[in-house]
C-alpha positions in Angstrom: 0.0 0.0 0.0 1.3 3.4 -1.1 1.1 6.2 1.8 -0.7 9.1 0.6 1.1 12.5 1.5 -0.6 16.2 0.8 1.1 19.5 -0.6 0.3 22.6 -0.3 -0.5 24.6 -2.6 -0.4 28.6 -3.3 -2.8 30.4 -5.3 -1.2 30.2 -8.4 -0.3 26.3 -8.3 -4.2 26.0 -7.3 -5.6 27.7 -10.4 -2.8 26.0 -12.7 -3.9 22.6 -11.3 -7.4 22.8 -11.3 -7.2 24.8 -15.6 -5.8 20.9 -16.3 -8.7 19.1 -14.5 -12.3 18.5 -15.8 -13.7 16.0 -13.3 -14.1 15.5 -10.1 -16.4 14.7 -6.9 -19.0 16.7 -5.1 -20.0 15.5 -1.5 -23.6 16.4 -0.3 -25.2 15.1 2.7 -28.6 15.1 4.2 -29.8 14.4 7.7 -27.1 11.1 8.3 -26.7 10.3 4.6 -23.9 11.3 2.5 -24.1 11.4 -1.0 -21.2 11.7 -3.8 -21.7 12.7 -7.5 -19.1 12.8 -9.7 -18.9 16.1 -11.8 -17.8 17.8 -15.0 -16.4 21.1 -14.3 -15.1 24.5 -15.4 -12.8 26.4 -13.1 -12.7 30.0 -13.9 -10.0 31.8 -12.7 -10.8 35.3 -12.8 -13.4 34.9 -10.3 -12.5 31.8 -8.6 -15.7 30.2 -9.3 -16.4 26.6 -10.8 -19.8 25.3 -13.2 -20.6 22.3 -12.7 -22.6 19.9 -14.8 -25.4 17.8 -13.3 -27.4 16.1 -14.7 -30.8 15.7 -12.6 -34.5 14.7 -13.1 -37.0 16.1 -11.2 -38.1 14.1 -8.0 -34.5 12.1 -8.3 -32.3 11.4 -4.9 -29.8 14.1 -6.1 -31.8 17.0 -6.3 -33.2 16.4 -2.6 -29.2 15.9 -1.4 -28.1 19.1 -3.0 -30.9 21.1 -1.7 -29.4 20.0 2.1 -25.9 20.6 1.6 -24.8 24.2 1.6 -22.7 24.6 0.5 -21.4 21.5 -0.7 -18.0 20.1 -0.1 -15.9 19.9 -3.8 -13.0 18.0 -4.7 -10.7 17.3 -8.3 -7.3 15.4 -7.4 -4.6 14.8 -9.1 -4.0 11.3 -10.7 -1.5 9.0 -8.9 1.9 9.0 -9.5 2.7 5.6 -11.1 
């Protein structure tokens, strides 16, 4: 088993990282359920701000999650070093 060790990161080694990402998982919860969804995203820079793209019916288990989670815990990681 490999032992996972974090960096940190500045601003600038934030937005390059998440400008090469496109996927990644949001975590939503609701009363002692948690819920995670992976995403599709856009990271824009100039405002710091992500779209995500979820796809959702109406009366689906997603929508009621996300309407209890605020706000809702994001992640995009990197992929392993081989």
């Amino acid at each position: 088993m490999t032992r996972s060790t974090a960096t940190a990161l500045d601003d600038t080694a934030i937005e390059a990282f998440l400008a090469d990402r496109s996927a990644g998982t949001l975590s939503l919860a609701k009363e002692n359920e948690s819920y995670a969804v992976p995403v599709s995203f856009t990271f824009h820079s100039g405002d710091r701000a992500f779209s995500l793209r979820l796809g959702s019916a109406p009366g689906r288990r997603k929508r009621a999650f996300i309407a209890a989670t605020d706000p809702p815990p994001f992640a995009a990681a990197a992929e392993p070093d081989p």
